[in-house]
Backbone bond lengths (Angstrom), bond angles and torsions (degrees), N, CA, C in turn:
res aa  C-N    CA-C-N  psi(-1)  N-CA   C-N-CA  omega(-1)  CA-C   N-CA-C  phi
1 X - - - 1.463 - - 1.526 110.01 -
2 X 1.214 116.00 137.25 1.686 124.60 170.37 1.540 113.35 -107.18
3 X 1.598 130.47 136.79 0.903 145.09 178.65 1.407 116.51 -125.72
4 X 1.827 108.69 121.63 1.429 108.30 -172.13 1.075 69.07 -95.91
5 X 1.788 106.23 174.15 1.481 137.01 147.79 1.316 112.70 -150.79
6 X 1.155 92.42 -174.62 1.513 104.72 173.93 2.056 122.61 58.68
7 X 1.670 84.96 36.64 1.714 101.53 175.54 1.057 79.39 -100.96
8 X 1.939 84.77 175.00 2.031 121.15 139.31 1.343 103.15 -83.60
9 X 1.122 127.39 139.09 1.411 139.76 167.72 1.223 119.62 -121.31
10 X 1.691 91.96 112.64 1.553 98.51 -173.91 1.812 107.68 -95.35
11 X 1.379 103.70 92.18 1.516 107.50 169.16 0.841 141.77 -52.49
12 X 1.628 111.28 -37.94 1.999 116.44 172.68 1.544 86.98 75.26
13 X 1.157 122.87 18.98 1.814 108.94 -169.86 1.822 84.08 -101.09
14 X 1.824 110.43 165.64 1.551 110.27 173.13 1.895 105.34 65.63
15 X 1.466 85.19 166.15 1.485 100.58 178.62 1.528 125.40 -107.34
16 X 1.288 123.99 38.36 0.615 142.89 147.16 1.441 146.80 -141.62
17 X 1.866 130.70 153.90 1.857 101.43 -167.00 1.434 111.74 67.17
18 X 1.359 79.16 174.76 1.976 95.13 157.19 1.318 121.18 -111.67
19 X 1.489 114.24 51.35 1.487 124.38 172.50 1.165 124.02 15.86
20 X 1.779 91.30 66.72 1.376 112.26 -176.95 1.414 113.00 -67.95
21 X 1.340 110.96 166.62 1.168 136.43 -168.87 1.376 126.09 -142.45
22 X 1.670 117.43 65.05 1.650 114.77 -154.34 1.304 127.02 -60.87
23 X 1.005 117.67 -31.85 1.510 125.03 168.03 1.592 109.60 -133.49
24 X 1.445 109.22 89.38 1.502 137.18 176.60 1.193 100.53 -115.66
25 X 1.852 76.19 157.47 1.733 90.98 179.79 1.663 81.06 -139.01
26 X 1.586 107.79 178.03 1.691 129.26 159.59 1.434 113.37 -141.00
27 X 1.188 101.01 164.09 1.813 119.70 -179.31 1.108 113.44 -139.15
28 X 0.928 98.01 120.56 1.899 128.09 -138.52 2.116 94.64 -116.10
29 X 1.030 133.45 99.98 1.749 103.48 170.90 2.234 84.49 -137.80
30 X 1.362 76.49 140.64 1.605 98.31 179.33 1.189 108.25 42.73
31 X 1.571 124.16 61.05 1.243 160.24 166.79 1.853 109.02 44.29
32 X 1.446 91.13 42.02 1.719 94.02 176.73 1.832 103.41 -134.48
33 X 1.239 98.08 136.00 2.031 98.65 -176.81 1.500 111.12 -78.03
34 X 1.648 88.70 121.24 1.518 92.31 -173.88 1.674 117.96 -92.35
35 X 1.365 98.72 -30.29 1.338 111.83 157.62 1.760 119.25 -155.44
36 X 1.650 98.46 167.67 1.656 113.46 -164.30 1.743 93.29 -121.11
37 X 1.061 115.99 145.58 1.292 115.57 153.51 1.196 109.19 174.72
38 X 1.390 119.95 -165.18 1.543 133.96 156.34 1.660 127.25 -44.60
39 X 0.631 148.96 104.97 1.622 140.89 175.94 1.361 118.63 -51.46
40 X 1.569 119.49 -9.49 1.253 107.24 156.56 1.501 119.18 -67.77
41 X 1.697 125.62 -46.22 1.071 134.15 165.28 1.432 137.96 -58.11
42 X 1.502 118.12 -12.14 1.437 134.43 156.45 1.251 132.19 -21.19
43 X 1.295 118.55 98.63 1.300 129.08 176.72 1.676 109.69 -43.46
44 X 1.361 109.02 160.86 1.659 115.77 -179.86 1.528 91.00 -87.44
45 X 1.801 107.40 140.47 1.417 133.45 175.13 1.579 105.21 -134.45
46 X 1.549 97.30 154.30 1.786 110.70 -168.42 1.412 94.19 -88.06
47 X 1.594 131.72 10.68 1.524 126.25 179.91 1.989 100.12 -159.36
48 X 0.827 95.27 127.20 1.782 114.75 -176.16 2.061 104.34 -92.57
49 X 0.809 128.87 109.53 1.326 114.24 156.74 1.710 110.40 -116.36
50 X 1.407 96.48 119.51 1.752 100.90 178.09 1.836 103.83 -76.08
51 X 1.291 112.27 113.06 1.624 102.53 148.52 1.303 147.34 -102.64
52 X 1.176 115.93 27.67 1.590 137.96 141.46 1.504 103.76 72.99
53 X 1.393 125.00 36.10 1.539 115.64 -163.01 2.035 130.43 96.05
54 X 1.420 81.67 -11.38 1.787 74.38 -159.36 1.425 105.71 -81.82
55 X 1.380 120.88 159.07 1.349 96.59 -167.14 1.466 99.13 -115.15
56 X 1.696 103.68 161.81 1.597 129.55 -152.53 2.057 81.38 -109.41
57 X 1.213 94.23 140.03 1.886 102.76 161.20 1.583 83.03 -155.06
58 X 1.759 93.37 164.31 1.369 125.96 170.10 1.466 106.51 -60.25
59 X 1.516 106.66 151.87 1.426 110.26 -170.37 1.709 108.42 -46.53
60 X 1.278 126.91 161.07 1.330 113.69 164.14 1.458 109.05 -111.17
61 X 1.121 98.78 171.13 1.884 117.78 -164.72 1.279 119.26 -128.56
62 X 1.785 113.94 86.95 1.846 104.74 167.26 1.191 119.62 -99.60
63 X 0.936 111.20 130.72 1.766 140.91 -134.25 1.447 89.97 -119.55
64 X 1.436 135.51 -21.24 1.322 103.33 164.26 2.239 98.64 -136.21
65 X 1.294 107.34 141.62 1.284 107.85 -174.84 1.507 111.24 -138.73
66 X 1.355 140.04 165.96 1.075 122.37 150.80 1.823 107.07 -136.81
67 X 1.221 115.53 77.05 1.538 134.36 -174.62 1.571 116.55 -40.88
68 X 1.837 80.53 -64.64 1.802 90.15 -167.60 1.562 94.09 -94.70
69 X 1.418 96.20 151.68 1.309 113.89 -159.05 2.106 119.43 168.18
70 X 0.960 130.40 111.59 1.396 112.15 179.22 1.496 109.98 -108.75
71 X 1.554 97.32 -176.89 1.415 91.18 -162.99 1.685 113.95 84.75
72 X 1.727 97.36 159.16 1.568 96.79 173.20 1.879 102.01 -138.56
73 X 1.446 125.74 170.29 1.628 114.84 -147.45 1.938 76.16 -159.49
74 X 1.633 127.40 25.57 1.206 91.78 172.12 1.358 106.72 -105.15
75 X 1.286 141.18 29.96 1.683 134.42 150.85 1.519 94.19 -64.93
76 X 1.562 125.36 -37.91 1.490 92.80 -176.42 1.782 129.70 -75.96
77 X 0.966 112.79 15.71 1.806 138.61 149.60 1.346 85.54 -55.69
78 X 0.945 106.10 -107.63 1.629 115.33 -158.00 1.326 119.50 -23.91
79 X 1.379 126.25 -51.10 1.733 154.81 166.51 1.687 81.43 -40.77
80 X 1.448 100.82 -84.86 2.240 94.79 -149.54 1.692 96.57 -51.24
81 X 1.747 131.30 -27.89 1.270 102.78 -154.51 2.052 87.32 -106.97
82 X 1.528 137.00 45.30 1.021 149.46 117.35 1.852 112.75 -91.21
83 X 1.021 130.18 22.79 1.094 142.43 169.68 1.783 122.82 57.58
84 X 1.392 88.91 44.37 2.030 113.86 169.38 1.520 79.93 -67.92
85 X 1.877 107.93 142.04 1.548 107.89 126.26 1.057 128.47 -84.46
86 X 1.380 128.44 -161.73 1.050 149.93 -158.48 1.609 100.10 -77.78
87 X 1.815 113.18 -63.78 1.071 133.63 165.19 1.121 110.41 -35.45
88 X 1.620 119.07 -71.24 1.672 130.32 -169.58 2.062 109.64 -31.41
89 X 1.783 94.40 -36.17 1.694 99.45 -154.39 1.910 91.08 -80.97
90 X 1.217 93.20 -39.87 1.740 107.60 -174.52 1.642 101.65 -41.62
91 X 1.421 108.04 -62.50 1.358 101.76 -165.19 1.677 112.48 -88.14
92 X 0.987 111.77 -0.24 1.762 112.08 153.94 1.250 130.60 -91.88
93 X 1.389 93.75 3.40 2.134 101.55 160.89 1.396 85.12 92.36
94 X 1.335 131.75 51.93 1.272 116.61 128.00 1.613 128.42 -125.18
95 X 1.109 131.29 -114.07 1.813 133.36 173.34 1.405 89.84 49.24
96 X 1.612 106.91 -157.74 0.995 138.19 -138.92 2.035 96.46 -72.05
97 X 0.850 106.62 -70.29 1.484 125.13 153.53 1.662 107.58 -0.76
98 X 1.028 129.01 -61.99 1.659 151.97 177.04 1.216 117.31 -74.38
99 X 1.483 126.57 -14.27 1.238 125.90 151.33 1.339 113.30 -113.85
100 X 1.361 118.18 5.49 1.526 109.31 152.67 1.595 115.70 -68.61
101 X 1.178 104.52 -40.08 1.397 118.05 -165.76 1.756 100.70 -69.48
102 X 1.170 101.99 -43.27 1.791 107.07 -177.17 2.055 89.51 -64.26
103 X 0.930 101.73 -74.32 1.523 106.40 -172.23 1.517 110.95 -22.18
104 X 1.413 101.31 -65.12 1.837 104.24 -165.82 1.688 101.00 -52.39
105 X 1.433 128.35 -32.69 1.159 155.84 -172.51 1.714 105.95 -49.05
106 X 1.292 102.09 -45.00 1.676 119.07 -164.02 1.609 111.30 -83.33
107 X 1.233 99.48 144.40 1.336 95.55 177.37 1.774 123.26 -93.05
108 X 1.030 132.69 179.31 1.293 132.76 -153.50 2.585 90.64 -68.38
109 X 1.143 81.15 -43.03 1.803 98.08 -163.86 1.175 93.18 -83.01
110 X 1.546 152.63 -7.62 1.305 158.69 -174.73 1.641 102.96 -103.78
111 X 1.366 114.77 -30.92 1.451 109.16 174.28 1.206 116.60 -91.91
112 X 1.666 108.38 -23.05 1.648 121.79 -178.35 1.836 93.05 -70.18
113 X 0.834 111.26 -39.48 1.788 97.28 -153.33 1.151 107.31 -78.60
114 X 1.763 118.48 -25.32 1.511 128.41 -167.29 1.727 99.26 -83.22
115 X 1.493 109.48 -43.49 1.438 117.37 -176.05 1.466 113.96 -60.87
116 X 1.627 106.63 -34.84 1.611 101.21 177.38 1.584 132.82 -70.21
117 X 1.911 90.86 -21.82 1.700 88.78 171.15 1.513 107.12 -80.01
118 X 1.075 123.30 -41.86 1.546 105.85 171.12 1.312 131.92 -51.28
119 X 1.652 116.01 -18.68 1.271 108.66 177.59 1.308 100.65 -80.66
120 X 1.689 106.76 -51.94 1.654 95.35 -162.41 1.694 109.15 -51.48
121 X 1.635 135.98 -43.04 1.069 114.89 165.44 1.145 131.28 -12.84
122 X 1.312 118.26 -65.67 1.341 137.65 177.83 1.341 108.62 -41.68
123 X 1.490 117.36 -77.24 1.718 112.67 178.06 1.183 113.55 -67.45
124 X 1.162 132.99 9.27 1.684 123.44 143.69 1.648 112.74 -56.90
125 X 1.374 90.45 -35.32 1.865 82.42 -162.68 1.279 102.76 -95.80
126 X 1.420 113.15 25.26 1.971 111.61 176.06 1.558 110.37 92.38
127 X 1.091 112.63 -1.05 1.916 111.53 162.78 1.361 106.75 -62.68
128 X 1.585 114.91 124.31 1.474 118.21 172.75 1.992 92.98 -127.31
129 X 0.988 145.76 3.66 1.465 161.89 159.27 1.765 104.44 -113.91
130 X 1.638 76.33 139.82 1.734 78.75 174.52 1.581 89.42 -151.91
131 X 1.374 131.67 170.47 1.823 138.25 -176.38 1.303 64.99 -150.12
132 X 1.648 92.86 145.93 1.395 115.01 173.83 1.162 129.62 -149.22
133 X 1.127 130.84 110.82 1.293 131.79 -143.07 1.561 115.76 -87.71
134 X 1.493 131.05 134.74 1.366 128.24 147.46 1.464 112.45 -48.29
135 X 2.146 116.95 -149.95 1.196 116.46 135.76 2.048 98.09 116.70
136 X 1.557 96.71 -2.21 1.744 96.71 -179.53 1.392 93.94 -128.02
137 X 1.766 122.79 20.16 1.513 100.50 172.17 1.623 101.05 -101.62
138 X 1.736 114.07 -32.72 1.333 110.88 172.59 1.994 109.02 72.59
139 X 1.366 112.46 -9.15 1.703 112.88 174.69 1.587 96.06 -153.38
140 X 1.231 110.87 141.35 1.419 143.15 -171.90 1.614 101.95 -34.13
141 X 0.960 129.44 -71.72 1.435 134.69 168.35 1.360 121.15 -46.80
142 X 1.176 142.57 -50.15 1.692 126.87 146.16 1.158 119.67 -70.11
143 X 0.949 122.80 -13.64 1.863 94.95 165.73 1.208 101.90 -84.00
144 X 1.347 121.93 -52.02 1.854 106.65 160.36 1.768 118.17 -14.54
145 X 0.906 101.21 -82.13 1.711 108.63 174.12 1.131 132.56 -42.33
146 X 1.889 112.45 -27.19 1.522 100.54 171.73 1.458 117.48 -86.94
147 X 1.897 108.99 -23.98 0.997 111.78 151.53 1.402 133.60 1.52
148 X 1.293 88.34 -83.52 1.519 123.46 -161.89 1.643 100.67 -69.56
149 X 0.976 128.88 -63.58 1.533 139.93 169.70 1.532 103.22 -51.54
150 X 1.404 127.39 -18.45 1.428 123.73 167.34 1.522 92.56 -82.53
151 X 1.502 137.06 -70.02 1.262 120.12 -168.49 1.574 111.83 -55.40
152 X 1.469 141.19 -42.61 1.226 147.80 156.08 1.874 109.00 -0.42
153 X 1.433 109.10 -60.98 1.620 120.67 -162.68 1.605 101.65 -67.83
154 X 1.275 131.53 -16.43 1.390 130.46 162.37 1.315 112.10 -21.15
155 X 1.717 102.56 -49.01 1.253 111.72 -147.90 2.014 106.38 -76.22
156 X 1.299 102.28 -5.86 1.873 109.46 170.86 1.442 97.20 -65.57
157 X 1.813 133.73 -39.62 1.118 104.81 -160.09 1.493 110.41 119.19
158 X 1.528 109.66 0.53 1.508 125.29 -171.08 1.795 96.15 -118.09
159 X 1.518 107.37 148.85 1.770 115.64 164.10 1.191 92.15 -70.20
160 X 1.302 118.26 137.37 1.281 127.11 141.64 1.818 121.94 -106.61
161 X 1.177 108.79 142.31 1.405 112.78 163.19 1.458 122.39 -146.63
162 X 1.562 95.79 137.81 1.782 109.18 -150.49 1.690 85.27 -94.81
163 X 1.219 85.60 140.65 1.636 113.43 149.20 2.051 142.05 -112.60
164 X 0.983 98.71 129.37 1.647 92.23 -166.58 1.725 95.05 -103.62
165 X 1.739 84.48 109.14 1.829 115.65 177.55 1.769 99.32 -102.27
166 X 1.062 140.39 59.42 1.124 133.08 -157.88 2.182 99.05 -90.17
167 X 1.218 98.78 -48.11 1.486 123.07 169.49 1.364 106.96 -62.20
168 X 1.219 129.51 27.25 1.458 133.15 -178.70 1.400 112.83 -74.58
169 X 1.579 121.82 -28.72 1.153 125.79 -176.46 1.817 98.83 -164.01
170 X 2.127 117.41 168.77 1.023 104.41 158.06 1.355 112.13 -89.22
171 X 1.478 132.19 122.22 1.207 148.32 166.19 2.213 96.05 -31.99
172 X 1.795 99.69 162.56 1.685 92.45 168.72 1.026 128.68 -82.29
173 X 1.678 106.39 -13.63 1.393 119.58 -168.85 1.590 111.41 -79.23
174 X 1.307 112.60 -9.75 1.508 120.90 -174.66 1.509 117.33 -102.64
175 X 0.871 137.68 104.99 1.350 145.22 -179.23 1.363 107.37 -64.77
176 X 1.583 139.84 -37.84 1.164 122.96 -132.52 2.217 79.39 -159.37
177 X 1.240 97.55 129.50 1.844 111.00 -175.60 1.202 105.59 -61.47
178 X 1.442 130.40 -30.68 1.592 146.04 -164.94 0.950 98.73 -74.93
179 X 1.269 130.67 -74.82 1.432 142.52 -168.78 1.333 115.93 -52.28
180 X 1.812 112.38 -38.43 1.901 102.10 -173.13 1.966 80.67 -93.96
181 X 0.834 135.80 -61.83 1.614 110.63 176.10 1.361 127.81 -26.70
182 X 1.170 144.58 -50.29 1.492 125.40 126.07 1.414 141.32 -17.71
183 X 1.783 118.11 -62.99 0.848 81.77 172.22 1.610 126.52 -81.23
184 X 1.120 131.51 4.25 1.522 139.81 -174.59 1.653 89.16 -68.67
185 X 1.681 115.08 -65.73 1.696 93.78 -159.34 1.912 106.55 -63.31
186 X 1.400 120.11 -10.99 1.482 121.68 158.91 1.330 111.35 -37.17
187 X 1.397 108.52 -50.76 2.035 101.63 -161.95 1.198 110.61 -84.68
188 X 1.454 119.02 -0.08 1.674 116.36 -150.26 1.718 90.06 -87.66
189 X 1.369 129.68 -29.86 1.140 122.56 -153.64 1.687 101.57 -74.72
190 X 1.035 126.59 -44.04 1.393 136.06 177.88 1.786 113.20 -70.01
191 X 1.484 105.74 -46.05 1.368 80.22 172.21 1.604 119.91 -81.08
192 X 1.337 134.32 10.48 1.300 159.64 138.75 1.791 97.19 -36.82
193 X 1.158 95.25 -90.63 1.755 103.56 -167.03 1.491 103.50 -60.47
194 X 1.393 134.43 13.99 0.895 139.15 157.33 1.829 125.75 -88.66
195 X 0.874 113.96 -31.04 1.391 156.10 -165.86 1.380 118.08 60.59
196 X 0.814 122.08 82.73 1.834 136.77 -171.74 1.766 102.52 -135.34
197 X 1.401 115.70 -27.08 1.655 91.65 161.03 1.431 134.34 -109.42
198 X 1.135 117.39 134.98 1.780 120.63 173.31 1.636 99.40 -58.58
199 X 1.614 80.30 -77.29 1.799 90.85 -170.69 1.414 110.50 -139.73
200 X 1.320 141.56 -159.40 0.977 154.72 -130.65 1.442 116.96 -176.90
201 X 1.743 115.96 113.65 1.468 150.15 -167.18 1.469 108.21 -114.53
202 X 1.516 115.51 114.64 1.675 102.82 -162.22 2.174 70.81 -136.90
203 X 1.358 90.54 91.47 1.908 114.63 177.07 1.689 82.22 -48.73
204 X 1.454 102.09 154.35 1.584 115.29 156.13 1.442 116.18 -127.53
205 X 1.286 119.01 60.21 1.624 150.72 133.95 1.391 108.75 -2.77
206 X 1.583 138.28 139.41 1.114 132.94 -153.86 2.134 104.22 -75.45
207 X 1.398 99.55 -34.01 1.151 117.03 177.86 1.756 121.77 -80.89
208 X 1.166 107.11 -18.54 1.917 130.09 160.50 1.479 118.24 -85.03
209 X 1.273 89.65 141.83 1.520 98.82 161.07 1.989 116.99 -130.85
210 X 1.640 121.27 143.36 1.129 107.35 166.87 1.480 141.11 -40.92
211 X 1.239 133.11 101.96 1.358 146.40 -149.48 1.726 104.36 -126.71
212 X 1.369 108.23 125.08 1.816 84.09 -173.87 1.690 91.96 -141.28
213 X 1.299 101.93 20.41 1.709 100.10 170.19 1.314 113.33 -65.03
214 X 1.430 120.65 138.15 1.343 111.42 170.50 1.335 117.49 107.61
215 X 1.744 99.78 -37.87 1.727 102.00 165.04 1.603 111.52 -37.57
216 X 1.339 114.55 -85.15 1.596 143.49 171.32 1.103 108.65 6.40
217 X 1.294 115.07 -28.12 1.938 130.22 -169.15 1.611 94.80 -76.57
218 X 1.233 132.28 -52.91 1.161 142.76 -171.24 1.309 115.73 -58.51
219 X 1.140 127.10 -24.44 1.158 139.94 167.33 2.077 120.68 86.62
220 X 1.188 92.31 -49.56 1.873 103.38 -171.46 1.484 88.68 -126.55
221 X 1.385 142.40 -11.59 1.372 114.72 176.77 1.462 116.94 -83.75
222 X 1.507 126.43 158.68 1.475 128.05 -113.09 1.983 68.12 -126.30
223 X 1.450 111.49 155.71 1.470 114.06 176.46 1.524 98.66 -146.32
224 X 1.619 96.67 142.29 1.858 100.63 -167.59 1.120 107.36 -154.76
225 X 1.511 146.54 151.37 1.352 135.24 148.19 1.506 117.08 -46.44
């Protein structure tokens, strides 16, 4: 058994605060907490770790992400704070559009390697949950792939849970919102029986509208704005 002490422990226990705990310790054996308390009250352990103040919280959880993805979009920083809109960047070939194009571009190990430093960032800073979004492949075969490179990041040691953003934007190849909304709830069923979706993100994009036909096929995946 290992015993930290000498945190803040933020319990989340009680109704009020974060049921702190100023000088806590835990007992940790075969990576499950056997007990929480005070560090004066601390059971004897075959390993001591002092943590000097820093404080301990429950894993944290970002619930919305968009990891995989290629390409990079920070000149448009610069653009909105010279006063580009949103629109202005769209129709000069950048937004969402511009990392579709980088995305479809990338290869399966080019999105894995870029996506993993962003995750691990993340569980540096105490993320043990992550949702992860599709929504930059815009055609059946990359969103397949980010999919997959979203289930891939498991392998850091973090939950992952995928989301299908397929309606993220109208792709160029689509003339008409109806038509690629169709075919999008088309692909969902297979990458479903594949298991690459949690749930399902149908964006409402100036050129989209909420559409949720087709979910239903999936059976248990969850559908939301």
């Amino acid at each position: 058994m290992k015993l930290w002490r000498g945190g803040v422990l933020a319990t989340l226990a009680g109704d009020r605060g974060w049921g702190l705990i100023e000088d806590g310790a835990l007992l940790v054996e075969d990576g499950l907490l056997r007990w929480v308390g005070p560090s004066a009250d601390a059971p004897a352990a075959e390993e001591v770790i002092e943590l000097h103040g820093a404080l301990v919280t429950p894993g944290l959880v970002d619930c919305h992400t968009h990891l995989v993805y290629g390409g990079s979009r920070a000149n448009e920083f610069e653009q909105r704070l010279q006063g580009a809109s949103y629109a202005d960047i769209a129709k000069a070939g950048g937004g969402i559009r511009s990392t579709v194009a980088a995305t479809r571009a990338a290869s399966e190990a080019e999105l894995l390697a870029a996506a993993r430093k962003r995750a691990q960032a993340l569980i540096n800073e105490g993320v043990t949950t992550l949702e992860v979004k599709s929504g930059y492949g815009l055609d059946a075969a990359t969103e397949a792939r980010m999919l997959r490179v979203a289930r891939q990041l498991a392998g850091l040691g973090v939950d992952v849970r995928t989301t299908y953003l397929a309606a993220h934007a109208l792709p160029a190849e689509f003339a008409n919102a109806d038509d690629y909304i169709a075919a999008a709830c088309l692909w969902l069923p297979d990458l479903h029986l594949e298991g690459l979706v949690d749930a399902v993100d149908m964006k409402q994009a100036p050129e989209l509208r909420f559409v949720f036909d087709g979910v239903a096929a999936t059976g248990d995946a969850a559908a939301g704005p």
